[in-house]
N, C-alpha and C positions, 0 to 999 in steps of 0.2 A: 502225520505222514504214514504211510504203509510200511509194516514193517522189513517187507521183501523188497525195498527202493534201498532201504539203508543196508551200508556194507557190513557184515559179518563182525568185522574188526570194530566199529563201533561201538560193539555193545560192552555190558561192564563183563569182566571175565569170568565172575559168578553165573551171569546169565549163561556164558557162552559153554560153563561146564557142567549146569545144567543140562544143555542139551545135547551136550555128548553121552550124559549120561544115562538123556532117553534113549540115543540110537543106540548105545553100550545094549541096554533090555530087548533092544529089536533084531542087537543084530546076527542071533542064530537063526531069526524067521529069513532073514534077509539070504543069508546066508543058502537056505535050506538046509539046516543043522537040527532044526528043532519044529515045532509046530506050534502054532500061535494056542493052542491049549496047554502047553509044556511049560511054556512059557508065565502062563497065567496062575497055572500052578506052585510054580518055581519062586514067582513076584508078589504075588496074593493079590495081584492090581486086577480090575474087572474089563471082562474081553472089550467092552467099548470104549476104554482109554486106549490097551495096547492096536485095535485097529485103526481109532486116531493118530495115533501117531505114526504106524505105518504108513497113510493114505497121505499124511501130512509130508513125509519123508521123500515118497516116492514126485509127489509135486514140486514141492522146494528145498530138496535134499536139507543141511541141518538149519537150515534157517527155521523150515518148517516146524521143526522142533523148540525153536524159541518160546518161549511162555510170553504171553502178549497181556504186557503188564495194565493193570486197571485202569478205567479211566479217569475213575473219582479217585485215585490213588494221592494222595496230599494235597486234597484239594480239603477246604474249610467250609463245612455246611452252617454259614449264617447267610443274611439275606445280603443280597448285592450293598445295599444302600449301605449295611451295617458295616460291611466290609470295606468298602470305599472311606466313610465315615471314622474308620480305624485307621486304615493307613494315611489321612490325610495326619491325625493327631500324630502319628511315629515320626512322618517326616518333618513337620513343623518343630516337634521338641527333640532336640538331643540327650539332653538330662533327667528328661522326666520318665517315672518310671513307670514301669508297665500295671502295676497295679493303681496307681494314679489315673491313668489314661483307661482301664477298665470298670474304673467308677464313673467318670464322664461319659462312658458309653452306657450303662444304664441308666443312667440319666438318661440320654441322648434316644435311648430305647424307648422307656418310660413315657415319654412324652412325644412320641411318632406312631408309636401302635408296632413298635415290631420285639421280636422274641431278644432277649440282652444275651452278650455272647458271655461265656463262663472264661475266667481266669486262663486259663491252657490254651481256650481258643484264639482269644488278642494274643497270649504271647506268641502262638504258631502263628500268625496272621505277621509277628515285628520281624520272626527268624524265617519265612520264606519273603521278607524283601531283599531284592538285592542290596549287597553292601557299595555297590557303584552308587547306587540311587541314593542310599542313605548316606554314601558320603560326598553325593552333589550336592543335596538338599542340605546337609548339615554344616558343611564345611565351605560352601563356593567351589567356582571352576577354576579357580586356581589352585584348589588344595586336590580337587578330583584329578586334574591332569597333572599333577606332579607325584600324584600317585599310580593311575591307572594309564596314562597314556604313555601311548610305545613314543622312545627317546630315539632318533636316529641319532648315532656317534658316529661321525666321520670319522674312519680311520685310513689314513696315507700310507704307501704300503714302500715307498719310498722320498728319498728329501726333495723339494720341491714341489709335489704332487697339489700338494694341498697349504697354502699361507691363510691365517688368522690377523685378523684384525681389530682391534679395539681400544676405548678410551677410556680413562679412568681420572677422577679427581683425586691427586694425590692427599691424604692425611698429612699435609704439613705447610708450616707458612712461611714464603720467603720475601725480601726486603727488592721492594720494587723501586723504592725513590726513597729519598730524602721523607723520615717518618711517614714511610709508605709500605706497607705487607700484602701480599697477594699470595691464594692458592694458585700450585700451577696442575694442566692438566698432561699427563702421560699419553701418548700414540703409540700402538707397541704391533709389529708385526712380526709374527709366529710360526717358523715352520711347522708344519703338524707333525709329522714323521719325528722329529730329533728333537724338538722343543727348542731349538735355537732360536734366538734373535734375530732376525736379520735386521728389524729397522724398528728406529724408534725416531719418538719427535716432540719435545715438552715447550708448552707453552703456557703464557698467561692468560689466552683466552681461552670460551668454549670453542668444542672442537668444529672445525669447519674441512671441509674439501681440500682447503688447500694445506691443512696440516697433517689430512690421509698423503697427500698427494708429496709432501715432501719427505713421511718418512718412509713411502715406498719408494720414490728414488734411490734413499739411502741403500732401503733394504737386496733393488736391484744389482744398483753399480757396486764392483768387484772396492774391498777396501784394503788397505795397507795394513790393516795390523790383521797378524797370524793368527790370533785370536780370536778374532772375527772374520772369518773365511767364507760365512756365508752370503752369498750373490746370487744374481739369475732373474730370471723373469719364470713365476708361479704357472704350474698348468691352471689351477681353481685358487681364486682370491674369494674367503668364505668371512659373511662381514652381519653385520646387523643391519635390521633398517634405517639407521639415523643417517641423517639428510645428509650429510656429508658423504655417505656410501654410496645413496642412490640420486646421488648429483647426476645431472648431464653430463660433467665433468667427466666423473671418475668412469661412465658408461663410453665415453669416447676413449678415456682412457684404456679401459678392457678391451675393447675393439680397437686400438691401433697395434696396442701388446699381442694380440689373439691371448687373452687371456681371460677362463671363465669365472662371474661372477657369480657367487653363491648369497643367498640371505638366509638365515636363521628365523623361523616362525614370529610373528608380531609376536609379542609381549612374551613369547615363549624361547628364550636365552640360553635353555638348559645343554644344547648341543657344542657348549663354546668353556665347557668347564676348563682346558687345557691354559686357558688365556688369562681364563679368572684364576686362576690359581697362580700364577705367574705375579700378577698382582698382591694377591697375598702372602709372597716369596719375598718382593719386595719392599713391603709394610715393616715385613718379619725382622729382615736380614739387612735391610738399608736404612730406612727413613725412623726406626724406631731409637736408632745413635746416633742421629742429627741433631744439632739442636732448631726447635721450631716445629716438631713432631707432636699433632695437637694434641692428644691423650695422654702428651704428659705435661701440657701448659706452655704455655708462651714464655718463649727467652728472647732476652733483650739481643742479643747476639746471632741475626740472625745469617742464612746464608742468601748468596744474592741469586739471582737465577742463573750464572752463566757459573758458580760454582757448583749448585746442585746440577746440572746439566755435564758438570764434568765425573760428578761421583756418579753418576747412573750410569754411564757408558764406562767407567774404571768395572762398575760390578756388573756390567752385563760381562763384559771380555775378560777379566780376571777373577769373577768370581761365580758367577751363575755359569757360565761357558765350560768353566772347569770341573766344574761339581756334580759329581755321580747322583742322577736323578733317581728318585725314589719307585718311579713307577716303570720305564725302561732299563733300570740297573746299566747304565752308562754315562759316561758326561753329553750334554747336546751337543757338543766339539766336534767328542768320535765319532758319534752316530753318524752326523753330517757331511765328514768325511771319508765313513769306512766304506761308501759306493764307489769312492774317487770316479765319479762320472762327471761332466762335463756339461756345466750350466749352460741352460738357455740364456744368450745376452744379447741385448739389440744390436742391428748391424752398426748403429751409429748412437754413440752417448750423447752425441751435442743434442741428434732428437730427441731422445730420452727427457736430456732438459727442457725442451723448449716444451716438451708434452707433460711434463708432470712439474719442474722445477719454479716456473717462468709464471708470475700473476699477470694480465695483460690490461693497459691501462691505454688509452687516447692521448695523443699529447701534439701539440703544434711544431714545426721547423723553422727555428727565428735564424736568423741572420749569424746569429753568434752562437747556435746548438742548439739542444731539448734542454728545457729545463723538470727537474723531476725532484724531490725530495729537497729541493733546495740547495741541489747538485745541478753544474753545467755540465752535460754530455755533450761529446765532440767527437767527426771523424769527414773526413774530405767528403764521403761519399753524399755527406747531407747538403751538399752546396748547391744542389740541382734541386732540391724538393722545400727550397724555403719558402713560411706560408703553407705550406701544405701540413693536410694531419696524416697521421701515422699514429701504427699502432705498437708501442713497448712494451715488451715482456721482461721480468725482473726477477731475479732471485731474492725473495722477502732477508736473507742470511746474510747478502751480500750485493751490496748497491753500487760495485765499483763498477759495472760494466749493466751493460744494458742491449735487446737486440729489438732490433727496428725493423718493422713490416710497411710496406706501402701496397696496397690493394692485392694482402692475402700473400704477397710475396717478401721471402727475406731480405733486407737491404744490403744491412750494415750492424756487425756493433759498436757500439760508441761507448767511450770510456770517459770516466770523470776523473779528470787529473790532481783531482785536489785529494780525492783518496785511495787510487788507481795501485798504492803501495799497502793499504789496509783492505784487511776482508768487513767492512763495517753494516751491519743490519740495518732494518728500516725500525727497531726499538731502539737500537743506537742514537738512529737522528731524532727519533722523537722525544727522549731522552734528552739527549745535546738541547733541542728547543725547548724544551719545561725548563732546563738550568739557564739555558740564555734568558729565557722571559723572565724569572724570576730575579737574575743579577741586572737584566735592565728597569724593572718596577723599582728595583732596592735604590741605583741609581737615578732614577727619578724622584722618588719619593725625598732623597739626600738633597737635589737640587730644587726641592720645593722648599723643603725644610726652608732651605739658605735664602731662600728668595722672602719668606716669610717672616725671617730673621728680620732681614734689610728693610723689608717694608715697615715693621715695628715701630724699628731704629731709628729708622725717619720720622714716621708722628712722633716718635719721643722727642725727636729734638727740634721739630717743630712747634709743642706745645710749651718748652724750655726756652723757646726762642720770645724776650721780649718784646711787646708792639714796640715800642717808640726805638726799634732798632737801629744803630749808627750805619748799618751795610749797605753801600752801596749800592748792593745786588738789586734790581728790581724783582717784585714777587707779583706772581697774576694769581686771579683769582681760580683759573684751574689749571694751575701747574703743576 
């Protein structure tokens, strides 16, 4: 490129005081202070430099003055091939060393007809590649981008701005059944601004849509304890790609909220550090004085899920909530309330549920209710739509009530009286049926036993029984 296109400021400052320190020698002629022979006298330089660089001056004031660096200036006189032939050996070997690689080249010389490059030369040939190149080629694209590429870090400039999302398999095992253990997984959503909690959601499965979907609930609706004070609906819900983020779902979900969703780079996580470290607070400070915390081995004793469910939310609200965080120098409490502004909430919670809280299942209207979980739901209003299908939507946490749609519209809710006084889940009932199947096999297997008994007991004492018998009894032959 020309070097009068490039701006002034560009160049190194070496260069640039160079050239002030031509116009310095010119500038009594400039002036009309002195005579370009005075001048020449004065500098010992010869009159056809000092008029180049007048002429130069007067055209491109001090640009002109620039020294217009060489062309072969660190460039490497060996022949294309040899050179190409070199840098393929640098990027292929990481460890191998340059005098290594400079004996394969005469060889590689040797035997093509071309001039072999000298020791100094290969090595200037390793130290004008770039270090991006050699640390693509050496290390992969994921140690190149964790190095060289620009990170955006979302930062919130206040609470609500910005919510995190993410999942994590906890390091620890809890007691699911009867000689039964399962990991459970964490759902954790994260103010960015404050680092508060607002919602979390632990389960036994992997993560799905609908376990985003109920500890944003949480994270919206306003909660009872003072402790956890954070609620609202997010300006940016910023999440990763897993399928449960970029569900239909959760996309109908952001558009009934007017709430924007954000994704994190494919395979590239590094914008979500705030979240992952939250996780690591947790390993740290909770799960590592539990017992069942696998990196110190399996204890017989262990906890069930609705108790670990209860220590995770004790240490979000009384102990992570409270604790002066290491990189805001405040608790996430105060921050999140030191705006005291006034969360975004939807006009109406019951929609809130039916849109994030509620799994939506097909079911028939019998005469006598819906039947659902092996619950009868009931309410006057189903008396006109028996026979008919419909559609229920349910809180997976809580099976006591239920809400009924008949072509797109709400009906009715219907309530199951049998446990309309308990808040009981759909692992509850499933739960209740593995222990019911189980004491009915046991009871089975008891009344086979007995039946097996009996049958014995009878060939016994039929083979006891002698022919020339006195009884009465008549006996057939397949009695």
């Amino acid at each position: 490129m020309n070097k009068y296109k490039i701006p002034l400021t560009a160049y190194p400052e070496q260069v640039r005081e160079l050239a002030v320190h031509r116009y310095k020698v010119i500038e009594p002629y400039l002036l009309h202070e002195k005579t370009c022979k005075h001048i020449i006298e004065e500098t010992g330089l010869s009159e056809r430099t000092i008029w180049y660089w007048i002429s130069q001056y007067r055209m491109d004031g001090l640009k002109g003055l620039l020294r217009e660096p060489r062309k072969d200036k660190g460039s490497i006189r060996v022949a294309r091939e040899v050179k190409e032939q070199t840098t393929k050996l640098l990027l292929q070997h990481k460890k191998r060393s340059i005098a290594s690689i400079h004996r394969e080249m005469c060889t590689f010389c040797g035997l093509n007809n071309f001039a072999a490059p000298s020791y100094h030369q290969v090595y200037a040939i390793s130290k004008n590649l770039s270090p991006r190149l050699k640390k693509l080629a050496h290390d992969g694209m994921k140690s190149y981008q964790n190095k060289y590429d620009i990170v955006y870090r979302r930062e919130a400039s206040h609470p609500n701005e910005i919510w995190q999302a993410d999942h994590t398999l906890l390091d620890i095992v809890v007691a699911t059944g009867p000689n039964k253990q399962g990991r459970p997984w964490l759902t954790i959503i994260m103010d960015d601004y404050s680092r508060s909690i607002a919602g979390y959601y632990l389960s036994l499965k992997a993560p799905s849509s609908i376990q985003t979907a109920l500890a944003l609930y949480q994270a919206i609706k306003p909660k009872e304890k003072k402790q956890w004070a954070i609620n609202g609906i997010p300006e940016k819900f910023y999440t990763d790609h897993g399928s449960d983020f970029v569900s239909k779902h959760m996309e109908q979900v952001a558009i009934d909220l007017k709430m924007n969703l954000l994704f994190s780079k494919v395979g590239v996580p590094r914008g979500r550090g705030k979240i992952e470290r939250f996780f690591l607070t947790v390993n740290q400070m909770l799960l590592q004085e539990l017992p069942g915390y696998i990196p110190a081995g399996q204890q017989k004793q262990l906890l069930t899920y609705k108790e670990l469910d209860s220590k995770i939310e004790h240490f979000i609200t009384e102990v992570y909530h409270q604790k002066v965080h290491g990189t805001i120098k405040e608790t996430p409490l105060a921050l999140w309330n030191e705006g005291q502004f006034l969360p975004n909430l939807p006009e109406n919670m019951e929609d809130l549920a039916l849109l994030l809280l509620h799994v939506a299942k097909t079911r028939k209207v019998h005469s006598d209710g819906i039947y659902f979980q092996g619950l009868k739901y009931m309410n006057t209003n189903l008396a006109a739509y028996v026979n008919e299908s419909v559609i229920i939507r349910y809180n997976p946490r809580d099976l006591a009530e239920i809400k009924v749609f008949y072509q797109d519209q709400f009906l009715c809710s219907a309530i199951a009286d049998e446990i309309s006084s308990y808040k009981i889940s759909v692992d509850d009932i499933s739960k209740a049926r593995r222990k019911l199947s189980t004491a009915l096999k046991q009871e089975l297997q008891f009344h086979k036993t007995v039946s097996e008994e009996a049958i014995q007991l009878s060939q016994r004492t039929e083979e006891l029984t002698p022919v020339n018998s006195t009884s009465k009894l008549k006996r057939y032959t397949h009695e």
